[in-house]
C-alpha positions, -999 to 999 in steps of 0.1 A, spaced: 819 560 462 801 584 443 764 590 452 759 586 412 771 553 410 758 543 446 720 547 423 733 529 395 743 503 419 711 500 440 692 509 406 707 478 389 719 451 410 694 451 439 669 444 416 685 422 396 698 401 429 661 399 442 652 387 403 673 357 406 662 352 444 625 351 428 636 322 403 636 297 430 602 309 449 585 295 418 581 260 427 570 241 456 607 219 460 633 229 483 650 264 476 687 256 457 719 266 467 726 288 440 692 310 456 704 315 485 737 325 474 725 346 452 706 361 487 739 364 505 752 383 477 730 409 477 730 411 516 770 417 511 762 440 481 739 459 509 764 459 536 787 476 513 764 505 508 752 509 538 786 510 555 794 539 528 765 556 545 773 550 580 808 558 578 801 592 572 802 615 601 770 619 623 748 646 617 745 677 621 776 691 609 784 725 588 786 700 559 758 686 543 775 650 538 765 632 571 749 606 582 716 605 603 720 585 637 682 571 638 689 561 597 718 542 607 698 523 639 674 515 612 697 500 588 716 478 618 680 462 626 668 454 587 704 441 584 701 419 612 662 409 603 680 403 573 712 382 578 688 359 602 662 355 575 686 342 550 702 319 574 664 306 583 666 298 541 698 279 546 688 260 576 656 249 561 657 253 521 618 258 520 605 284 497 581 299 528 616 313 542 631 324 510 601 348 505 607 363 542 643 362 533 638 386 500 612 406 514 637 411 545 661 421 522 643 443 498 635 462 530 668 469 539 682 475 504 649 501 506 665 519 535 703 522 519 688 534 489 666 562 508 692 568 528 711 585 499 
């Protein structure tokens, strides 16, 4: 994947995932389905680009395409911090964990996108 696109991507549909996430923190009734699938699509979205990133060879190489170890610990933890905080939303519905969920996975759509 080009790292051109890999902005465009994190530029457009990141934000536009956590948007539609948003639409269903607005009210005080249980969190709908099509929320949190709308989470777990952005999650897969940032699993993508993040396994882009970490499939690169380790740094330091002669190359300067490579992938930082402690960037790629960094990633594994918001990606867990963020597959459990979605499955919190789908346990419970309530809006309290959908608003953990996004702001779990804005984080670690934040560290793909400084990643790159």
């Amino acid at each position: 994947m080009r790292p051109t696109y890999r902005l465009l991507v994190a530029g457009v549909v990141f934000p536009a995932v956590v948007a539609v996430g948003l639409m269903g923190c607005a009210s005080t009734t249980s969190v709908p389905p099509a929320d949190i699938a709308a989470l777990e699509s952005g999650l897969t979205i940032a699993e993508t680009l993040a396994y882009d990133y970490t499939s690169l060879p380790a740094c330091p190489l002669a190359s300067n395409v490579c992938a930082d170890p402690a960037t790629k610990a960094a990633m594994k933890t918001y990606d867990a911090t963020a597959y459990a905080a979605i499955k919190a939303v789908e346990a419970s519905h309530a809006t309290a964990d959908m608003a953990l969920a996004e702001a779990a996975l804005a984080a670690y759509q934040a560290s793909i996108t400084a990643a790159q």
